[in-house]
C-alpha positions as a printed NumPy array, in Angstrom:
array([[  80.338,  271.604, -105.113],
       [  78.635,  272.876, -107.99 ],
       [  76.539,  275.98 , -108.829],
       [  73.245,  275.766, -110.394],
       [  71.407,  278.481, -111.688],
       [  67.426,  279.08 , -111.19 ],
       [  64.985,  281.316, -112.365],
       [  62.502,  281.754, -109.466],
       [  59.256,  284.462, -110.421],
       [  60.242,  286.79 , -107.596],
       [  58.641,  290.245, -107.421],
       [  59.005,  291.6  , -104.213],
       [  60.667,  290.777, -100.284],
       [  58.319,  288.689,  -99.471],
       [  59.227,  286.324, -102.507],
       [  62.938,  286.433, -101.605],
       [  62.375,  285.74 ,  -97.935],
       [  59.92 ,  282.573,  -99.067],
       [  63.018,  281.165, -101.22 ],
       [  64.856,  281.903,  -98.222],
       [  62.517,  280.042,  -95.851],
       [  62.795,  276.722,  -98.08 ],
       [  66.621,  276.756,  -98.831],
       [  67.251,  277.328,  -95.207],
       [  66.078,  274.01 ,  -94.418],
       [  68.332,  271.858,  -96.593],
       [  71.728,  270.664,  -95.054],
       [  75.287,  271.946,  -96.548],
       [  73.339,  274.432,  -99.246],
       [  74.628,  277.631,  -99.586],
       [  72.905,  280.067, -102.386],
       [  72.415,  283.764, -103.359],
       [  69.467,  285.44 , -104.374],
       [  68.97 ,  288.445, -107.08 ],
       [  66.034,  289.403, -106.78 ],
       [  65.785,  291.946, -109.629],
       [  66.538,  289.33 , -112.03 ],
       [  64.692,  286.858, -110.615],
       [  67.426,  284.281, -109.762],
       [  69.007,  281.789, -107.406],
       [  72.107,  280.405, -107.339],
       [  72.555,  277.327, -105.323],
       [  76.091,  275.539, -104.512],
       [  75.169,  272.373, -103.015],
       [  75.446,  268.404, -103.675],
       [  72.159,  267.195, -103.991],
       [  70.54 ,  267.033, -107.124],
       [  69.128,  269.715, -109.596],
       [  65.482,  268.083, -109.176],
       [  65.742,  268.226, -105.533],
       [  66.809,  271.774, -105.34 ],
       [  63.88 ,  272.627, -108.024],
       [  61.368,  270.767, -106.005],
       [  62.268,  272.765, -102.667],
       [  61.919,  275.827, -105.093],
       [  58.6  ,  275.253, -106.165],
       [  57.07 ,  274.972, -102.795],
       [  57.413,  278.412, -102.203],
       [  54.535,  279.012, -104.434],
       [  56.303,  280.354, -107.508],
       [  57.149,  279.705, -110.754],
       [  60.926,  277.982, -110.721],
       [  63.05 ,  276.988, -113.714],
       [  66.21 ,  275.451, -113.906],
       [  68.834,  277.428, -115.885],
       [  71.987,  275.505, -115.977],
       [  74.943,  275.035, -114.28 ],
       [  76.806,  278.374, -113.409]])
């Protein structure tokens, strides 16, 4: 499965546990977050548009970065 890097305008727990919340409901998607550089990486199959769409319902800014 491939790894694709986000950029996800995190600033605090709260943020973090919001990504969190949204990735949690996809199936087969495993990911990290680092929140003090404000990034997620996602290992999953479904698309990058998908994954940047879940993202973005969390309320914060979300960019795509590239594949990691």
């Amino acid at each position: 499965m491939p790894k694709e890097e986000f950029f996800v305008d995190m600033t605090c727990e709260g943020c973090s546990n919001a990504v969190n919340r949204v990735l949690s409901r996809l199936e087969g998607v495993q990911y990290e977050i680092d929140l003090p550089n404000k990034k997620v990486v996602i290992e999953s199959n479904l698309s990058v548009d998908v994954l940047l769409e879940t993202l973005k319902k969390t309320g914060k800014e979300a960019k795509y970065l590239g594949c990691k």
